[in-house]
FINU-866123 format. One line per 8 residues: their letters; for each residue x, y, z of N, C-alpha, C. Coordinates in Angstrom, 1 decimal, padded with zeros to 4 digits. Atoms other than C-alpha are relative to their C-alpha. Last residue first. Layout:
<nodes>
a) X/Y/Z/X/Y/Z/X/Y/Z ~ ... .
</nodes>
This chain:
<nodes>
xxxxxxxx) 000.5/000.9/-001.5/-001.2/019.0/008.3/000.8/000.0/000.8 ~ -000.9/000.6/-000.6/-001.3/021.9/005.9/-000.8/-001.0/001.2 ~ -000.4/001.1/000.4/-004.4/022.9/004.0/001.2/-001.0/000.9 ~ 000.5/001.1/-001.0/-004.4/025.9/006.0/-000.6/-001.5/-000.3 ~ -000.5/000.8/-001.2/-001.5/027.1/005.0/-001.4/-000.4/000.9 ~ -000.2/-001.1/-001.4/-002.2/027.4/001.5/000.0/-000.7/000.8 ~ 001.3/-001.0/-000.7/-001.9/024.7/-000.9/000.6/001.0/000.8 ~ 000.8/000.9/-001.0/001.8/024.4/-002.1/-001.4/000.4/000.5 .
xxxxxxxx) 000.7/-000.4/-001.4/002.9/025.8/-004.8/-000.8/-000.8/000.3 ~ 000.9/-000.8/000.1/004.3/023.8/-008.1/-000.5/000.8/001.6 ~ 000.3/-000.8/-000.8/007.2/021.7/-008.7/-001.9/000.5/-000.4 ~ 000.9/-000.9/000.2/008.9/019.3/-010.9/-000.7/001.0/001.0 ~ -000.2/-000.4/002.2/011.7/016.9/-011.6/-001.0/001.3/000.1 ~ 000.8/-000.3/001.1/012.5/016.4/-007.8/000.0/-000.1/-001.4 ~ -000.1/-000.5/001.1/015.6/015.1/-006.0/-001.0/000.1/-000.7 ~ 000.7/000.8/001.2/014.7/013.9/-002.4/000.9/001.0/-001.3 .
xxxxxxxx) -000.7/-001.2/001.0/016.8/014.6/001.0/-000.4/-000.8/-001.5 ~ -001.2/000.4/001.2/014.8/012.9/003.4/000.2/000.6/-001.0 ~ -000.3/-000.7/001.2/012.9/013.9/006.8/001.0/-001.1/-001.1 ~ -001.0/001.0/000.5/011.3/011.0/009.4/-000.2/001.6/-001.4 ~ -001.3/000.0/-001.0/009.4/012.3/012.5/001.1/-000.3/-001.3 ~ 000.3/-001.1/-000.5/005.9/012.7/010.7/001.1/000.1/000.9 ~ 000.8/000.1/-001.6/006.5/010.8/008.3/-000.1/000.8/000.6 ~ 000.5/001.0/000.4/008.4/011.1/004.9/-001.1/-001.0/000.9 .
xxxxxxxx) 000.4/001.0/-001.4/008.8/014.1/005.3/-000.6/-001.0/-000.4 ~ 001.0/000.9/-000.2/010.7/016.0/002.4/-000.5/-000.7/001.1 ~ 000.0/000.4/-001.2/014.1/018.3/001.8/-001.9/-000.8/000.2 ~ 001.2/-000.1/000.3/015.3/019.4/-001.2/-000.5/-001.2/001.0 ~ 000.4/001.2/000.5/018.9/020.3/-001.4/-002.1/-000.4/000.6 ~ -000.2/000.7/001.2/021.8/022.3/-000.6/-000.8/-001.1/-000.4 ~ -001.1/000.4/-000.2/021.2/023.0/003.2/000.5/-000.9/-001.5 ~ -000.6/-001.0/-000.5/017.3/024.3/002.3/001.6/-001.3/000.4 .
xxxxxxxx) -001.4/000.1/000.4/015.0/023.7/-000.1/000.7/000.5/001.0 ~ 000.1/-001.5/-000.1/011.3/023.0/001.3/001.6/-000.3/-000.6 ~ -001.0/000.1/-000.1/008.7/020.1/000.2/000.9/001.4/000.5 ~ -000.9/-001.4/-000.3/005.7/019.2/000.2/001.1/000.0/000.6 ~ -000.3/-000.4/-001.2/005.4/015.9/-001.4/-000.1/001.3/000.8 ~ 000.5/-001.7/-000.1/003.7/014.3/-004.5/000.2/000.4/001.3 ~ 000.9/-000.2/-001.0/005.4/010.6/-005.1/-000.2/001.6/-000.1 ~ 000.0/-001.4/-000.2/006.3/008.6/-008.1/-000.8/000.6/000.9 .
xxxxxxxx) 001.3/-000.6/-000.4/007.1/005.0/-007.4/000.3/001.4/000.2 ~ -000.2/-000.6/001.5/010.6/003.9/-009.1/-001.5/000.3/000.0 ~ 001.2/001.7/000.6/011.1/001.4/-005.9/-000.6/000.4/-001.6 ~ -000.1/001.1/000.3/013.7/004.1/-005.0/-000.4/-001.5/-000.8 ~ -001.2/000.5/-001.0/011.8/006.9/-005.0/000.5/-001.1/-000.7 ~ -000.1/001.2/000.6/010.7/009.4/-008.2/000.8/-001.0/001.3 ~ -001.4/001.2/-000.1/010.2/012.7/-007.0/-000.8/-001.3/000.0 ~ 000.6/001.3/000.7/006.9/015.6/-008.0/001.5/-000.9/000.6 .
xxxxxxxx) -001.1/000.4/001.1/007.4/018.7/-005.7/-000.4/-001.7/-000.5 ~ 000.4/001.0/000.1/004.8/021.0/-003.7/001.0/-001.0/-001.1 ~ 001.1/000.4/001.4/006.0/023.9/-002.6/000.5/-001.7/-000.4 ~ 000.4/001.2/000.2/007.3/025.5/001.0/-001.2/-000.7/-001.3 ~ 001.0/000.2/000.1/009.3/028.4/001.4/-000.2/-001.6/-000.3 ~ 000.6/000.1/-000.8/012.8/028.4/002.0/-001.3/-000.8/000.4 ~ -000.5/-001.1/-001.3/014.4/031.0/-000.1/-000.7/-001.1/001.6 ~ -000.8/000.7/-000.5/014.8/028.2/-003.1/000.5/000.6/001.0 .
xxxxxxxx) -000.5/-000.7/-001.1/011.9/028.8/-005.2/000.9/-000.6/001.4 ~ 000.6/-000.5/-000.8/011.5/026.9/-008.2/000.7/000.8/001.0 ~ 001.3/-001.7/-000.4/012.3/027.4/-011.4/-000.6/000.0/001.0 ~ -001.0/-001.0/000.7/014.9/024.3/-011.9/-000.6/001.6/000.1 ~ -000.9/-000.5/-001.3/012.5/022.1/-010.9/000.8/000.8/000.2 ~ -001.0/000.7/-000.7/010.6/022.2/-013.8/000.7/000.8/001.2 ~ -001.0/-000.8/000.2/007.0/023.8/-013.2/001.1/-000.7/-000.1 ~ -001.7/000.4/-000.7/004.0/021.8/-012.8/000.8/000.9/-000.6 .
xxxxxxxx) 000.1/-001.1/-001.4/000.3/023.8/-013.4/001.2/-000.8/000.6 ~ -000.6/-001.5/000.5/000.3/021.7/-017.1/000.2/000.9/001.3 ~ -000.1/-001.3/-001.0/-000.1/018.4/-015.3/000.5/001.1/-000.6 ~ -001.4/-000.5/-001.3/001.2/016.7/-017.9/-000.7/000.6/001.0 ~ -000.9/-001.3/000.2/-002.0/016.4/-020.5/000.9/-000.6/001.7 ~ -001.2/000.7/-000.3/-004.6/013.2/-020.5/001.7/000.9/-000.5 ~ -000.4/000.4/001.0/-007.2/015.2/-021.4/000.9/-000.8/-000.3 ~ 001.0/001.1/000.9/-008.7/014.8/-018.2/-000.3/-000.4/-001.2 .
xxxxxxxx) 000.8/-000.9/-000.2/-005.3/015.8/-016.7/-001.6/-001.0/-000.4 ~ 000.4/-000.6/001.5/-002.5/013.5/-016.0/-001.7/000.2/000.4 ~ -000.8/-001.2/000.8/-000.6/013.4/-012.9/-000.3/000.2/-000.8 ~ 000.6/-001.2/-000.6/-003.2/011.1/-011.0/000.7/001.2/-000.7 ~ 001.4/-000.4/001.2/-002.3/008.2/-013.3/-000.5/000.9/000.3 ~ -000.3/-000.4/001.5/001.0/007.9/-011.8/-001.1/000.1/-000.3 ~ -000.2/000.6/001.1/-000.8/007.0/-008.2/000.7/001.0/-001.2 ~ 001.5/000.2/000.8/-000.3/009.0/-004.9/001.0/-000.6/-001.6 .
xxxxxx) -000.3/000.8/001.6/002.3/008.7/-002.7/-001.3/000.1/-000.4 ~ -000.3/-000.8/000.7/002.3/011.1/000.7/000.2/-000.3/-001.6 ~ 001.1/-001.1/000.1/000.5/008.8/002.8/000.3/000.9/-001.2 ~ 000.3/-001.3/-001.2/001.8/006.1/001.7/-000.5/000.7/000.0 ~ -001.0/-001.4/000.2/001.3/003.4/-000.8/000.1/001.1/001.2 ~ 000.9/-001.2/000.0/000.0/000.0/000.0/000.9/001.2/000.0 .
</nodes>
């Protein structure tokens, strides 16, 4: 079973079956801190939807609620607002 923070490949395409056009590459996002939403690929070659923040060279993720990891994205976009957060 997937985690909390994994959702399916099939969820990234539209209803036309488009990219997520509202992703950004990673390469254009913001890297003061803030917190947006990023696409990574783990290990098992399962793509996950995280929020995420950049900081100490590198892109930072929870993979629990006690457990961070330093991910590599492809993609981005803002994160809900803060009261979406959990």
């Amino acid at each position: 079973m997937a985690g909390w923070n994994q959702i399916q490949a099939a969820a990234f395409c539209g209803s036309n079956g488009d990219d997520m056009t509202d992703r950004k590459p990673i390469a254009t996002a913001p890297t003061d801190g803030s917190k947006v939403s990023v696409t990574w690929k783990d290990s098992d070659g399962v793509i996950n939807e995280s929020i995420a923040q950049y900081r100490d060279d590198g892109w930072w993720v929870y993979t629990d609620s006690h457990t961070q990891k330093k991910v590599e994205p492809t993609s981005w976009r803002p994160a809900a607002s803060d009261d979406d957060d959990q």
